[in-house]
C-alpha positions as CSV (number, residue, x, y, z in Angstrom):
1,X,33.1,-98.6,-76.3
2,X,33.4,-99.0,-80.3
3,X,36.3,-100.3,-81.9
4,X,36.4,-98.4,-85.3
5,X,37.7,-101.9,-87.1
6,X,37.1,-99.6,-90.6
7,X,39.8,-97.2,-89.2
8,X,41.8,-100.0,-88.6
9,X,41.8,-101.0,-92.1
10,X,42.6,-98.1,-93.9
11,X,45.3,-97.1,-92.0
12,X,46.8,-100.9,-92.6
13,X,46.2,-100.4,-96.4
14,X,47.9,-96.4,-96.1
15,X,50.9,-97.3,-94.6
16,X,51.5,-101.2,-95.2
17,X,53.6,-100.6,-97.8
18,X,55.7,-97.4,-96.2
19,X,56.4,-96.4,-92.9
20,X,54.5,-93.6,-90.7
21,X,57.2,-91.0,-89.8
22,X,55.2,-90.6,-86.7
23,X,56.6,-94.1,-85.5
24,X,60.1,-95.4,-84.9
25,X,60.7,-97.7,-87.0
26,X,61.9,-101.2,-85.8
27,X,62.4,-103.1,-89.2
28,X,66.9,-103.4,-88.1
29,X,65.8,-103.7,-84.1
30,X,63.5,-107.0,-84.2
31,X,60.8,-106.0,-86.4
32,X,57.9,-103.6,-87.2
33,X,55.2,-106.3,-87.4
34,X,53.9,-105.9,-83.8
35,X,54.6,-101.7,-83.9
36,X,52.1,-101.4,-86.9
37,X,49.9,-103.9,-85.8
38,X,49.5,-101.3,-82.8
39,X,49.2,-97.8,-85.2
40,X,46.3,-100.0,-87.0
41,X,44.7,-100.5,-83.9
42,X,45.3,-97.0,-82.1
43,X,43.7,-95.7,-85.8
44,X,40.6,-97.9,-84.2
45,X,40.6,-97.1,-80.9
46,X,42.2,-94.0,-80.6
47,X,43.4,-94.5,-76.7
48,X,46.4,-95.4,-75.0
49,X,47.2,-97.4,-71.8
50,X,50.1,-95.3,-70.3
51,X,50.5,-97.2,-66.9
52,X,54.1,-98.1,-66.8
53,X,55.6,-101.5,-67.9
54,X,51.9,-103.2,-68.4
55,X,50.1,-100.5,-70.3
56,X,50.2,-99.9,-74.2
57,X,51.4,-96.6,-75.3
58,X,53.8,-95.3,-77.9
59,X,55.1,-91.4,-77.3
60,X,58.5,-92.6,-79.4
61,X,61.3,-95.0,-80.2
62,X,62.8,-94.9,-77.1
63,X,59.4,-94.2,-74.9
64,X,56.9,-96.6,-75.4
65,X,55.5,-99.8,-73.8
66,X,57.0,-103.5,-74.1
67,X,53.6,-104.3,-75.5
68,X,53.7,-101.5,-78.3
69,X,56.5,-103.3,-80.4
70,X,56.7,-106.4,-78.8
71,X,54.9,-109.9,-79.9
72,X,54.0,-111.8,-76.2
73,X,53.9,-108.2,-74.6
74,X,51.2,-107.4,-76.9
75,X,49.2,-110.4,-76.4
76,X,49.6,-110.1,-73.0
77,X,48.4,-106.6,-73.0
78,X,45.2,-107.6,-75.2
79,X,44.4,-110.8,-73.3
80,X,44.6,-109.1,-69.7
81,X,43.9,-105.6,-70.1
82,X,41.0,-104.9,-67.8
83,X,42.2,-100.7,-68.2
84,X,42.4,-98.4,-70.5
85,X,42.5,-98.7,-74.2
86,X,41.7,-101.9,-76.3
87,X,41.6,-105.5,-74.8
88,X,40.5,-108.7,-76.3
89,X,41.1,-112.4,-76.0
90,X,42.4,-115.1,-78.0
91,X,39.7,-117.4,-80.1
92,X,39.5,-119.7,-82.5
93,X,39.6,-118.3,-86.4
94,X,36.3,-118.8,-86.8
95,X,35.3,-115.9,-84.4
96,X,37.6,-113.2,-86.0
97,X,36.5,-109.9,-87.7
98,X,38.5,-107.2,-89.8
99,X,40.1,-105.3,-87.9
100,X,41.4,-108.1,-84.8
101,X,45.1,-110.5,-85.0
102,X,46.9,-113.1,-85.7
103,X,50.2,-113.5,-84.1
104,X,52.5,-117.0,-86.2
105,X,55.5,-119.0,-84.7
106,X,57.7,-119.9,-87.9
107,X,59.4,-121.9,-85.5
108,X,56.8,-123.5,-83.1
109,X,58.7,-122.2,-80.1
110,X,57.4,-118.8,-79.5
111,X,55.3,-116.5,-81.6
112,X,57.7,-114.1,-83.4
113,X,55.1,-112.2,-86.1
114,X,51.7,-110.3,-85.7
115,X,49.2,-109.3,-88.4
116,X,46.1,-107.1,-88.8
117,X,43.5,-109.2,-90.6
118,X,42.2,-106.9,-92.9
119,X,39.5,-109.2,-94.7
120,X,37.8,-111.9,-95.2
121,X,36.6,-113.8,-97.6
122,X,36.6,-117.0,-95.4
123,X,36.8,-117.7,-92.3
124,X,36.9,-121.0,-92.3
125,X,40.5,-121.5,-94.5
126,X,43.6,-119.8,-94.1
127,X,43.5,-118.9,-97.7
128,X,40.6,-116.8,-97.2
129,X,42.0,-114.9,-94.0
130,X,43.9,-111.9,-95.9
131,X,46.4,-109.9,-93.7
132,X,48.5,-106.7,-93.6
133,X,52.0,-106.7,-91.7
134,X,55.6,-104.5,-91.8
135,X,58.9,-106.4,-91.4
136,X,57.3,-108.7,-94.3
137,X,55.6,-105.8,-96.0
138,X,52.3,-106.5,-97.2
139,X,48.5,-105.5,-97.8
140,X,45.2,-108.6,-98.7
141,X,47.9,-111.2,-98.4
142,X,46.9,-114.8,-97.7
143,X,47.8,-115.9,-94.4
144,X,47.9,-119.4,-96.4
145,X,51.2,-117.7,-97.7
146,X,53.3,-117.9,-94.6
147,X,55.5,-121.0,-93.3
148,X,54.9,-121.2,-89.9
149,X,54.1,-124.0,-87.3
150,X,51.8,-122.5,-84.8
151,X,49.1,-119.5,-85.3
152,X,47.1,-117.7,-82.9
153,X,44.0,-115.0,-82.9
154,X,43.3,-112.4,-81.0
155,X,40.1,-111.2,-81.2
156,X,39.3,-107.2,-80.3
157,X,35.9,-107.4,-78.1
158,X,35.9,-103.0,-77.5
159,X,38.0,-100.4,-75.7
160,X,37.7,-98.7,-72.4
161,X,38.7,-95.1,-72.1
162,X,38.3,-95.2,-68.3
């Protein structure tokens, strides 16, 4: 079924900057990068996985999936899901659209940040790959911008809502 990637990108640019009082907030437990990169996608696809342990769901702070607010959960979830809800798989930055991910490794041991990319201008240089994330607020900033050793996309091919 349709991702709504324009849904996706409004919602990043309403509530990049503040936080959704419909969501925990994990900025002082980890992080809220991978949390909101999950609202902006549930604006998009407007399903949840609720199976247990490997789906995606968020009902609050203290019941939701690993994958909801957590960075190899998540890309787990996206990369395998063959259920419910959205699914994707990882490609190189020249495939990516509005609206997919890029998850970065600031150390080049594990990947600790996700991002919505929320436009393009080109593909083909970082510079031109603008993002939106929480922890590190921000809204059309330059991927370019970040330190980091290792970056991955994730690229959203549809959603399944059985």
């Amino acid at each position: 079924m349709l991702y709504k990637r324009e849904k996706v990108i409004e919602y990043a640019k309403k509530w990049a900057f503040s936080r959704n009082p419909k969501y925990y907030n994990f900025d002082n437990v980890g992080g809220d990068c991978t949390s909101f990169a999950s609202q902006c996608i549930f604006a998009g696809a407007n399903v949840m996985n609720y199976k247990k342990d490997i789906g995606w769901y968020y009902i609050n702070g203290n019941d939701k999936s690993p994958s909801w607010s957590g960075v190899e959960f998540f890309y787990n979830f996206f990369i395998k899901n063959k259920g419910i809800g959205p699914y994707g798989e990882e490609c190189h930055q020249t495939e990516i659209e509005e609206g997919d991910v890029a998850q970065i490794s600031f150390t080049g041991k594990k990947f600790e940040h996700t991002l919505i990319i929320v436009n393009i201008e080109n593909k083909f240089t970082l510079s031109g790959i603008k993002i939106a994330s929480h922890t590190y607020d921000s809204f059309n900033k330059a991927i370019s911008e970040y330190e980091f050793q290792k970056i991955r996309f994730i690229h959203i091919n549809g959603v399944r809502f059985t």
